[in-house]
N, C-alpha and C positions, 0 to 999 in steps of 0.2 A: 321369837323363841317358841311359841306356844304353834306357830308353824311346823317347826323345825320336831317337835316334839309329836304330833301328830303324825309327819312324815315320816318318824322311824318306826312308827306301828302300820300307818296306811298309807304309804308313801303313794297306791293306784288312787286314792280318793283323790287327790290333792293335784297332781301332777300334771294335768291338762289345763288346772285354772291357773297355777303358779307360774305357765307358759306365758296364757295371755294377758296377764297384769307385767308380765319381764318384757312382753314388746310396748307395752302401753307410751306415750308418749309423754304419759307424768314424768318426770326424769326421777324424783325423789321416790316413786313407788317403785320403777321398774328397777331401781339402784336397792331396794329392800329387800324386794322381791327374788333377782338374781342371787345375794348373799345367801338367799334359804336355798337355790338350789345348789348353790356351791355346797353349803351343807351337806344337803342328803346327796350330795355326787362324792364324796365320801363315803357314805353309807352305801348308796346302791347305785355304781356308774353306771351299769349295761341299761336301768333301767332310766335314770335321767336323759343319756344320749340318748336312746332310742325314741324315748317320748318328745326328744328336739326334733328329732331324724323325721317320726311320722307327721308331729304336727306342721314343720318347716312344706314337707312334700306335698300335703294335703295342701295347704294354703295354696299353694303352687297351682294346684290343679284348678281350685276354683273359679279364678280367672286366667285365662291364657294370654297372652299378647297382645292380638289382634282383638281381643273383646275390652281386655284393659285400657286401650290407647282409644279403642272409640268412642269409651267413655269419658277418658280423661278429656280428648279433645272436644265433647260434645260441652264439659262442664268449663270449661277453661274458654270455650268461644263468646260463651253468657259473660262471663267474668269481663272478659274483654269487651264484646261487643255492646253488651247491655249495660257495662258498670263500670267502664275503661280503667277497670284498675288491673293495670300490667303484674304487679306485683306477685298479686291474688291468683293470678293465669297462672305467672311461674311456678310459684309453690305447689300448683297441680302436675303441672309437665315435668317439674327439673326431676324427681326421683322417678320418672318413668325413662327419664333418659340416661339414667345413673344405671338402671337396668337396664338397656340395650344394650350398653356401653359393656356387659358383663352376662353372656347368653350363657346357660348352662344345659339345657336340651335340646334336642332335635328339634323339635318346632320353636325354641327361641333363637336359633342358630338359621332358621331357614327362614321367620321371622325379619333377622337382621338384614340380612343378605341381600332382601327384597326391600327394606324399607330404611335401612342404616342408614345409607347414604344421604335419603332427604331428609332424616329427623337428623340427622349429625350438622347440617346445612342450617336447617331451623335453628337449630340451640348455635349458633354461631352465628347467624342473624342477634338472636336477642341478647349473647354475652356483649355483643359490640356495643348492643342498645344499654346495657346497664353499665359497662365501662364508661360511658360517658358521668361530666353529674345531671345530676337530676333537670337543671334549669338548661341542657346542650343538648338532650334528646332526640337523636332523629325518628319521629315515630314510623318512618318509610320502613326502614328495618323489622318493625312490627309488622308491619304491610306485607314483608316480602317473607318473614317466616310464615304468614298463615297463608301464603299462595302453596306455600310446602305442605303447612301441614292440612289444608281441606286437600289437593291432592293424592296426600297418605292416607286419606279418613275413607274418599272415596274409593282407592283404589282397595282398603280393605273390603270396603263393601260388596265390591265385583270379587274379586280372589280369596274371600274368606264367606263361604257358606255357611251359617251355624249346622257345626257338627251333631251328627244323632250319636256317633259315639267317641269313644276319646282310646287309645292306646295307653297303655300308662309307659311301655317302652321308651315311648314318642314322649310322653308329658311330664312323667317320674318317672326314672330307670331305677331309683336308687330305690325308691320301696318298693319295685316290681322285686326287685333279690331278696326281700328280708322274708326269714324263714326262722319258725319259733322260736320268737321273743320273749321276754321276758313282762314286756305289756300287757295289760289286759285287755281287752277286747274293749272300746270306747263305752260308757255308760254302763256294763256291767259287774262293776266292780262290787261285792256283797261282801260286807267282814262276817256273816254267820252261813258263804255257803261256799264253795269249792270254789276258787278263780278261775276263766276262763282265759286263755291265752292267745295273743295274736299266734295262728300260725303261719300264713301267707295271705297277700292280699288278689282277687282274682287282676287279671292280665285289662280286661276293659271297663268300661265306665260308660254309663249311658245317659244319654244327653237331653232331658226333657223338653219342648218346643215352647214352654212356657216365658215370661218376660226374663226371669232373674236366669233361667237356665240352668236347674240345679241339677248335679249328675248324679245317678244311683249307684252304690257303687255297693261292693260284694267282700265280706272281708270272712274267709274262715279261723273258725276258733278249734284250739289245742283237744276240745272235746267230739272234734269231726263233724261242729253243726255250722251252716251257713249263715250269719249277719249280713242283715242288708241296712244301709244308710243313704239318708239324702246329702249331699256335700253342696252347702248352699252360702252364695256367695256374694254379696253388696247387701249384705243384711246382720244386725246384730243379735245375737243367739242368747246373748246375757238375762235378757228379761225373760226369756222364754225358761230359761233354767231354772232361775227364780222360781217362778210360776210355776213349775213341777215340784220342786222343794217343800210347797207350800201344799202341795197339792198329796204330797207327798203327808206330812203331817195332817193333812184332812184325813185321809186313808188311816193313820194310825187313830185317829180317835174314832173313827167310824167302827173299828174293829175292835174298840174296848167295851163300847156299850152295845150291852147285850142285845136290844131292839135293832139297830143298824145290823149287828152282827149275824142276827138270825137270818137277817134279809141278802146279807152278801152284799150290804151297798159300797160301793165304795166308786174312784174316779179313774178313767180308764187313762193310763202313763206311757211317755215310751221315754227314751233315751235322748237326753238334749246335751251335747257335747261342744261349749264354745273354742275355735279354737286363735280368736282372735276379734278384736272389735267388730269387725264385720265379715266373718265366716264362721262355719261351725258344723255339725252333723249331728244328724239327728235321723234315730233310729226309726225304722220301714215299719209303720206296722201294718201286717199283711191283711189280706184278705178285707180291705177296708176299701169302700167308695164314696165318695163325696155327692151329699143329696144333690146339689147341682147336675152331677154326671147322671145319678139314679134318675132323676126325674127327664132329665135329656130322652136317655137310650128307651124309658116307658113309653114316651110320648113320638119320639123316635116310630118305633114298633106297632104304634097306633095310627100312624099319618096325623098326630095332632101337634100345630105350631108350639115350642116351648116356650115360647109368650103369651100364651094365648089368654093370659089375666089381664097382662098389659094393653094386648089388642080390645080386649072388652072395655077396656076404663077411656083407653082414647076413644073407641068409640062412641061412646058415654060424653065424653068433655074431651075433643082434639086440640085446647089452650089449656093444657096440664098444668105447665108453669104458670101461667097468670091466673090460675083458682087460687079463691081463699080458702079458709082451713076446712072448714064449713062445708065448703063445694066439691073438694078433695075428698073428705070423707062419705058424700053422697056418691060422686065418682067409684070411689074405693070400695064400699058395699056394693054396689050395682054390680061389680066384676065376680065379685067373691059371689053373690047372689045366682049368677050366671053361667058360672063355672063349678064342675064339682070338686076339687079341689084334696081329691084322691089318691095321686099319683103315688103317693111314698106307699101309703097301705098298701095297695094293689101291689107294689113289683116287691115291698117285702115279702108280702102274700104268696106269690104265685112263687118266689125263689124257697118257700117252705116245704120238706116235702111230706107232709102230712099235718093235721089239726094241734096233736100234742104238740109237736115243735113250734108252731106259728107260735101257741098258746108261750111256750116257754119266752121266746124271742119277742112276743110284744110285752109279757113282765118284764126284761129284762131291759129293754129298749125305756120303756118309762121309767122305770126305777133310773137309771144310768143319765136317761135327760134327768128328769127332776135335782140329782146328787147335782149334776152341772151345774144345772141353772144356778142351784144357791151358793155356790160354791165362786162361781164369777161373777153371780151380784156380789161377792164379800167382796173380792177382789176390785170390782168394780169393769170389768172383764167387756170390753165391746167389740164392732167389727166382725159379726156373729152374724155373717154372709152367709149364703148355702156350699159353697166352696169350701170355706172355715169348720166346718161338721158333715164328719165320716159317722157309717155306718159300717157297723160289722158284719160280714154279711151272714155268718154262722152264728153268731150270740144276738145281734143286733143291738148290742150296746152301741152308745152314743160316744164318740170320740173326738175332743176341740181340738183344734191344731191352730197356729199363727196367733199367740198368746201375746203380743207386745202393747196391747190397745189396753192397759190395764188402767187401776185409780179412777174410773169416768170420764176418760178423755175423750172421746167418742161422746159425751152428753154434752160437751161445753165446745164445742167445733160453732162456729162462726155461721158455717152452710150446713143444712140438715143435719142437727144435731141428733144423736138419738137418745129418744124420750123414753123408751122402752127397758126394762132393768135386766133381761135376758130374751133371746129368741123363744118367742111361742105361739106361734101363728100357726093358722089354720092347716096346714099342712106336716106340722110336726102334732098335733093335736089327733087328726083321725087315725095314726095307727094305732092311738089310743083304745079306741071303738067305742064299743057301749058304757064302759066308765066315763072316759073323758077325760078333765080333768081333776074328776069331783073324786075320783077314786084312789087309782097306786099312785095319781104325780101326786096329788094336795097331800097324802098320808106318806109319799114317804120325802115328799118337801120340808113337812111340821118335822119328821124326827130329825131332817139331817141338820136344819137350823137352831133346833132343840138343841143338839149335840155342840154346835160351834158356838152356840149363843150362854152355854155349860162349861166350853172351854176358851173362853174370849181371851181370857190374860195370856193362855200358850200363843195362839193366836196372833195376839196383839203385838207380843214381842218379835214373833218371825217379818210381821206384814208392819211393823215401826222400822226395824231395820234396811227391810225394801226401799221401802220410801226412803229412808236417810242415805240410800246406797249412792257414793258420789258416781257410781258404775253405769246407774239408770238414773240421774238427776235430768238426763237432757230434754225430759217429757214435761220437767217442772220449770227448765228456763226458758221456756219458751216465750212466759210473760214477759221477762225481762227483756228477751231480745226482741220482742215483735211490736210494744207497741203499751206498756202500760202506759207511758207516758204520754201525753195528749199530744206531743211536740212533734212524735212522728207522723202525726196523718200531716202536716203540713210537708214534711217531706216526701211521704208518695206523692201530695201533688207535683211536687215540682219533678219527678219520676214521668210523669207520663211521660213525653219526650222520647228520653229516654227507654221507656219500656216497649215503648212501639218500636221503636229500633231495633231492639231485643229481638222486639218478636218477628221483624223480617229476618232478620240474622237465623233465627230458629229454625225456619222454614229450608233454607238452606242445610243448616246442618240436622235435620230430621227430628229435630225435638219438637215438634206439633204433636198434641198432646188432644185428648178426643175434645177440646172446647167446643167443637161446632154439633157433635152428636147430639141427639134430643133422646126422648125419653125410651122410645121403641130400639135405639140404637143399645141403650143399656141392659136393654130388659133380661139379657139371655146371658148379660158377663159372668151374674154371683159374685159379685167385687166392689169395695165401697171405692168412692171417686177418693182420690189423693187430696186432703186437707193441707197446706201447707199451714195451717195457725196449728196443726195438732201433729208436726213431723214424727215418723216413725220411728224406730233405732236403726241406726248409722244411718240416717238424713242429715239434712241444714244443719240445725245447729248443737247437733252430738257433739260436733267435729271437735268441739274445744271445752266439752264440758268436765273432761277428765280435771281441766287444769282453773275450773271458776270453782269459788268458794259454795259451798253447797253444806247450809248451819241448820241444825236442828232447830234454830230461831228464825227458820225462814217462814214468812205466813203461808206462805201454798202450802209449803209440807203440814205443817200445822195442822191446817184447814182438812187436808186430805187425810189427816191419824185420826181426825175428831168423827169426821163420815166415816169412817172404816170403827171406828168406838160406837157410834149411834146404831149402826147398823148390827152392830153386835147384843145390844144394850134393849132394843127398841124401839129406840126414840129418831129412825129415820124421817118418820113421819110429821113428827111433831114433839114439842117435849112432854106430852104423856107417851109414857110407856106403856107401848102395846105387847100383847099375849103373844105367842109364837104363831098362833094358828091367825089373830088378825093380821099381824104383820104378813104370811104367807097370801092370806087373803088381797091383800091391798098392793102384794107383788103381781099377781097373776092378774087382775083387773087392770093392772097398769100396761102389764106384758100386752093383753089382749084388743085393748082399746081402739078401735078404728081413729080415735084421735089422735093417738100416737104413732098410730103405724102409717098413717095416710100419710101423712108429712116427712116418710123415711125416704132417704137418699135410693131412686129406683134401680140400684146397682145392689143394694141390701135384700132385694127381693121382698117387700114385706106380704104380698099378695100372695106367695107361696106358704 
């Protein structure tokens, strides 16, 4: 009711989440959920259908065919080969086949046409294998559907090139035709300022060459300005939302007190629009480059290798991995010693075009990191790569992006956890300059933790909610499924076998994964290595966490509201309660420590 009630004043606020709770897989929510949109389909149909109409189409786009079956059959061959559980396989393939079985565009039409035939063979191989009972089984039948489907997999491989751009004719016809709607433009919906309205969406979509492949796409608004969004897709958007909401109420209390206010601090935002457990869009913010790229194209420009820290440290110690912490951080200084470790100052530098603006753009650049930092210590915010942090390149404000690694999970990882409470290494540090960090970051670190640590109960109650959200619980079952119990290490052993199996099978189907790279191989990714004890959203074990019980009386959660309380309070440290300025003190010391950072995952960059 109190949905329903909302939606007949802001039915744009609502309308995109109340989608992807209606596809969710809980049966009792998406059954709640639907009744509210029946509701306001009452009140305002053009605008219910149409927000079906776009979120339906989009979804569409994010995976295609031949990228969805590569992946299906890449996860379903593990299933089988590595864990013989047939069952497990099907549940992955049968709704990809349900979809063949039912083409609605030119490219799922042209799709079939080419591959119908053997996946309709396949799935008629294994309906014969599960008409049997269980104890009559011919597992040859299994045998013969996957001579089809590695067939299908590779023939994708050869005849399906990842595309650099996508048609929407070819991909969605149906939202190529939609012409001013009734929608609003995704994420900018404001009840105190004009609406912005879908007016058409442009005709292409362009295809980044990155892992997930996410497309940029172009949607003009009723006011004759262009929106640009990412549409990205084998990834869950939800936390990310969260995480702006939150980020969002920092910004309002930043803006009440007068000190912050004076200064303009606040967290740079864009538009995070889920529109489905694992797809979503998220809005372009322009004029933005990732220090990983910044320091590339400097070093680019200079003939200088962009490992060149990493090259230094192996030269120093060429058994990286077998140093202890001690010899690591002799290692790790020696590089840093060696290296100037300039690049960001210099190419912000030289991109200024005059002293006064440099001057505006390194204030604004400190102030903007510093508001972060303490802002994702609260949160507990990690995975703060050089990839993960844009710079602006007219303001030079500090921009985070890929928000899912929140609560400290990134400190508690198994393999190189990290020890560090936000990114602040030498290379975010000189375009500091002659301050430092003693200057704008410590002063204006103290107010903005001042301010949160002033308003901890608003706080407390947005980031208790987080955590109890059964939407993002999947980052907190993990204990349960991985291993609290002592019982399960006796069953990986009896896994190896098995998993060696796996892993020949992998190699086959192309899931080799960088195991064999070393330390120089990482140096230049900006990317932390994939933890499986700490899965991302929409990994492992999301898949079914909609539908496990997830109780305010669970200890993780607990545990996680009490560090999120201490850290508010003071008492992360210890239980004496420290001042704002000790506590900032004993953050940056931690940030900075060659002990900590020696020991970080060399995908994390800690040497830059």
């Amino acid at each position: 009711q109190l949905l329903v009630e909302v939606g007949k004043s802001h039915p744009h606020a609502i309308m995109f989440s109340l989608y992807v709770a209606a596809r969710s897989e809980h049966a009792e929510r998406s059954h709640s959920v639907k009744d509210v949109l029946a509701k306001l389909h009452d009140m305002y149909p053009e605008l219910v259908e149409e927000t079906e109409l776009v979120s339906r189409e989009l979804i569409r786009i994010t995976l295609l065919f031949p990228e969805m079956w590569q992946e299906a059959l890449r996860n379903a061959s593990l299933c089988y080969y590595g864990h013989k559980d047939v069952v497990e396989m099907m549940k992955i393939l049968r709704p990809l086949h349900k979809r063949v079985r039912n083409p609605e565009t030119l490219r799922e039409y042209h799709f079939v046409q080419m591959f119908g035939s053997d996946l309709a063979a396949a799935e008629e191989h294994m309906n014969q294998y599960f008409s049997a009972d269980s104890a009559h089984r011919n597992e040859a039948l299994v045998q013969q559907a996957w001579e089809l489907y590695y067939v299908v997999f590779r023939r994708i491989e050869k005849m399906f090139p990842r595309p650099t751009s996508l048609a929407l004719k070819d991909t969605a016809p149906t939202i190529l035709q939609c012409r001013d709607m009734k929608l609003v433009v995704p994420g900018m919906y404001n009840p105190d300022t004009e609406n912005v309205y879908i007016a058409s969406f442009d005709p292409t979509l362009y295809v980044y060459p990155s892992k997930q492949h996410p497309r940029r796409m172009y949607i003009y608004g009723s006011n004759g300005n262009q929106y640009t969004f990412l549409l990205k897709g084998r990834e869950d958007l939800r936390q990310d939302e969260r995480s702006m909401q939150l980020f969002g109420l920092i910004n309002s209390l930043l803006s009440k007190d007068s000190e912050t206010a004076r200064r303009s601090l606040a967290i740079e935002r864009f538009p995070v629009v889920p529109l489905s457990s694992n797809s979503g869009l998220i809005g372009f913010y322009s004029n933005c480059e990732n220090i990983n790229n910044i320091v590339r194209y400097y070093r680019e420009s200079h003939n200088q290798p962009i490992n060149l820290e990493q090259r230094m440290a192996l030269q120093f110690s060429p058994n990286w991995d077998t140093l202890s912490v001690m010899q690591k951080v002799e290692s790790f200084e020696y590089a840093l010693s060696n290296t100037p470790g300039n690049d960001l100052q210099r190419a912000m530098w030289y991109k200024s075009p005059n002293a006064e603006v440099w001057l505006e753009r390194r204030t604004d650049y400190t102030r903007s990191l510093a508001v972060m930092s303490i802002a994702g210590y609260i949160l507990g915010l990690g995975d703060r790569h050089p990839s993960n942090i844009l710079i602006h390149e007219r303001t030079g404000k500090v921009v985070h992006i890929d928000l899912g690694d929140c609560f400290e999970l990134a400190a508690h990882r198994d393999k190189f956890p990290e020890k560090v409470p936000f990114r602040l290494t030498r290379m975010l540090i000189m375009p500091m300059e002659v301050s430092s960090i003693e200057g704008i970051f410590k002063h204006t670190a103290n107010h903005t933790m001042r301010v949160l640590r002033a308003n901890r109960e608003s706080l407390m109650a947005v980031l208790e909610a987080f955590v109890y959200d059964p939407l993002v619980s999947w980052s907190y079952l993990n204990d349960m499924e991985m291993g609290i119990d002592t019982s399960q290490d006796t069953k990986m052993t009896s896994n190896t076998s098995r998993n060696a199996q796996a892993s020949e099978h992998a190699a086959r189907w192309s899931m080799g994964g960088n195991g064999g790279a070393n330390m120089s191989d990482f140096a230049s990714m900006g990317g932390s290595k994939p933890d499986m004890g700490v899965s991302k959203a929409g990994n492992g074990y999301y898949e079914n966490a909609e539908g496990k019980a997830w109780q305010t009386g669970n200890p993780k959660a607990r545990a996680i509201v009490k560090r999120i309380h201490d850290k508010l309070v003071g008492t992360d440290f210890s239980n004496e309660q420290l001042t704002v300025s000790e506590q900032i003190e004993k953050l940056i010391q931690q940030a900075t420590s060659s002990e900590n950072l020696a020991v970080l995952y060399v995908g994390w960059v800690p040497l830059w």
